[in-house]
LUMRO-895232 format. One record per atom (N, C-alpha, C): x, y, z; residue in one letter. Coordinates in steps of 0.05 Angstrom, whole numbers, plus 5000, padded with zeros to 4 digits. Example, Ala and Ser with C-alpha at 12.3 -4.5 7.8 and 13.67 -1.06 7.14 Angstrom:
2
526448865156A 524649105156A 526449345156A 525749555142S 527349795143S 525850015157S 
***
This chain:
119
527115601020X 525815691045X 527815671068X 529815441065X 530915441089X 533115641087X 534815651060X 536216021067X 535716171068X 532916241068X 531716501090X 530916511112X 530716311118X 530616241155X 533216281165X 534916231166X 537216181179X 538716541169X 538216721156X 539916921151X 538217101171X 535517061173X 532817251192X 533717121206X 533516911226X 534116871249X 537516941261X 539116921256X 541917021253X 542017371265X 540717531238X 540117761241X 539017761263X 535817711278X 534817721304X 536817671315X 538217551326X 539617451342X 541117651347X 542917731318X 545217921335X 543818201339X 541818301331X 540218641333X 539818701353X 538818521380X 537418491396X 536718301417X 537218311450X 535718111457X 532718091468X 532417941453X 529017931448X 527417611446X 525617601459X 524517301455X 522017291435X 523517021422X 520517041400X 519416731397X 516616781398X 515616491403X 513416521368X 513616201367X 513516171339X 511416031346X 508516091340X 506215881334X 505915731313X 504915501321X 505015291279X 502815401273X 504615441241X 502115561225X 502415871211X 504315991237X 505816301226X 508916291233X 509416081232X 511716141223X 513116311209X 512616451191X 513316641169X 512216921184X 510716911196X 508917241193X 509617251217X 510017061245X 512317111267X 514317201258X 515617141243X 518517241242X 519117561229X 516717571208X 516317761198X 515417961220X 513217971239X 512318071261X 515118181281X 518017971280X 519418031309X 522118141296X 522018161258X 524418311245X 522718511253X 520918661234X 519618981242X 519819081266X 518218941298X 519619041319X 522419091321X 525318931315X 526918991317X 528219171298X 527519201272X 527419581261X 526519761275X 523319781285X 523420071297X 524420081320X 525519831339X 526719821359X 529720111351X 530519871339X 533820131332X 533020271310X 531020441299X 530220681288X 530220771310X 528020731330X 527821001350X 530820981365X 532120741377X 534920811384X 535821121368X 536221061348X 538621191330X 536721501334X 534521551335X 532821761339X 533321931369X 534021661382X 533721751418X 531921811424X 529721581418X 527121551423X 527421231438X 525521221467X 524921041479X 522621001478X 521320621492X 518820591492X 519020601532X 516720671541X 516220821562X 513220621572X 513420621594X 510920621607X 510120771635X 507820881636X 506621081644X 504820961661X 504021051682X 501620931696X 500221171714X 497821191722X 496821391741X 493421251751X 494121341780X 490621231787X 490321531804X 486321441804X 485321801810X 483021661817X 482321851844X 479121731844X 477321851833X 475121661840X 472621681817X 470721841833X 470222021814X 467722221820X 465622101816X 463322081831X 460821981822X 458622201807X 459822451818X 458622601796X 458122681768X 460122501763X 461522531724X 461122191713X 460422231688X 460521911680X 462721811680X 463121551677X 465121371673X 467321391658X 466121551633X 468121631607X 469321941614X 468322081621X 469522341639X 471422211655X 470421981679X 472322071692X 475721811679X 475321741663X 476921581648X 478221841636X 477022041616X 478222191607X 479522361625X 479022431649X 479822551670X 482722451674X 482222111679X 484922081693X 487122011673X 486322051648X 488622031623X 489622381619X 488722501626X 489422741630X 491222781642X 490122691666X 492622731688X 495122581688X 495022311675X 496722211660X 499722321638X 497722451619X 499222581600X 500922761617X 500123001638X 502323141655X 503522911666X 503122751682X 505622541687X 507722651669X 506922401644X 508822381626X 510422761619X 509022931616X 510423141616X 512523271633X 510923231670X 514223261673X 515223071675X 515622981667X 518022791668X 520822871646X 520823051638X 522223181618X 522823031596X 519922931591X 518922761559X 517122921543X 517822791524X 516122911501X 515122591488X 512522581486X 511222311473X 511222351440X 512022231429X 511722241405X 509522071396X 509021831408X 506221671390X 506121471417X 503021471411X 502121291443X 502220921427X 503120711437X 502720451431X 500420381428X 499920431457X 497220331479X 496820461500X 494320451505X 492920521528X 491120341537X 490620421572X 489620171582X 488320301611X 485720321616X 484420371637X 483120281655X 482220151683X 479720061695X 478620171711X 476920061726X 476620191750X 476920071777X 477320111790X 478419881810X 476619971834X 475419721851X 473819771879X 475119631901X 476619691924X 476419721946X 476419841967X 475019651988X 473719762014X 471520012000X 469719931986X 467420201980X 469420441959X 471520391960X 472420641948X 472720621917X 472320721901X 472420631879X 475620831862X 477220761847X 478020901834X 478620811807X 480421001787X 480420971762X 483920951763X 484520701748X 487320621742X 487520631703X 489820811704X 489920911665X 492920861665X 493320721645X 497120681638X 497520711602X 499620811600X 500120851572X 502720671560X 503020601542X 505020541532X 505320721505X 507420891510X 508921141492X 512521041482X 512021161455X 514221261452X 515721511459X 517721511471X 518621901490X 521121901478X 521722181479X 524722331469X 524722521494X 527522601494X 527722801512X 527223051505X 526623211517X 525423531507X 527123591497X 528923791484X 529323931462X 531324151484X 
***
């Protein structure tokens, strides 16, 4: 067990700098969890693919439901991300609320994407 700790950790070390915290108990499936990030880390390198984050806020219509206007402002989102002279290849995450002040209400939507440059 312990010459496979020390050849994975070694490897992390030189691939990447990256922090990895080890809970007792997963030991093994942490490590396993922060090699895989650091593969598709330098897959998408070698691809010339980045991870990206995206954000956009829009206000809220009271005319449209909640999920409209969520879908609304991920819309407007995705053009963000387009001009930006990206191309998304696969979304991580997404992440929406709604936010209130002073009476005003609006809708805050952020993405976490993988992007390449257009072509």
């Amino acid at each position: 067990m312990k010459k496979l700790f020390v050849p994975m950790a070694i490897a992390l070390a030189a691939a990447s700098c990256m922090k990895l915290e080890v809970k007792p108990g997963r030991v093994i499936g942490d490590i396993v969890d922060a090699d895989k990030e650091a593969y598709q880390s330098i897959q998408r390198s070698r691809r010339g693919e980045e991870e990206r984050n995206f954000s956009h806020k829009t206000s809220y219509d009271p005319a449209i439901s909640n999920a409209a206007n969520i879908a609304g402002c991920k819309e407007e989102l995705a053009e963000v991300a387009k001009l930006s002279n990206l191309v998304v290849s696969q979304v991580i995450s997404e992440y929406s609320e709604f936010l209130v002040k002073d009476c005003n209400k609006t809708i805050y939507c952020s993405m976490q994407a993988v992007v390449r440059p257009k072509a």
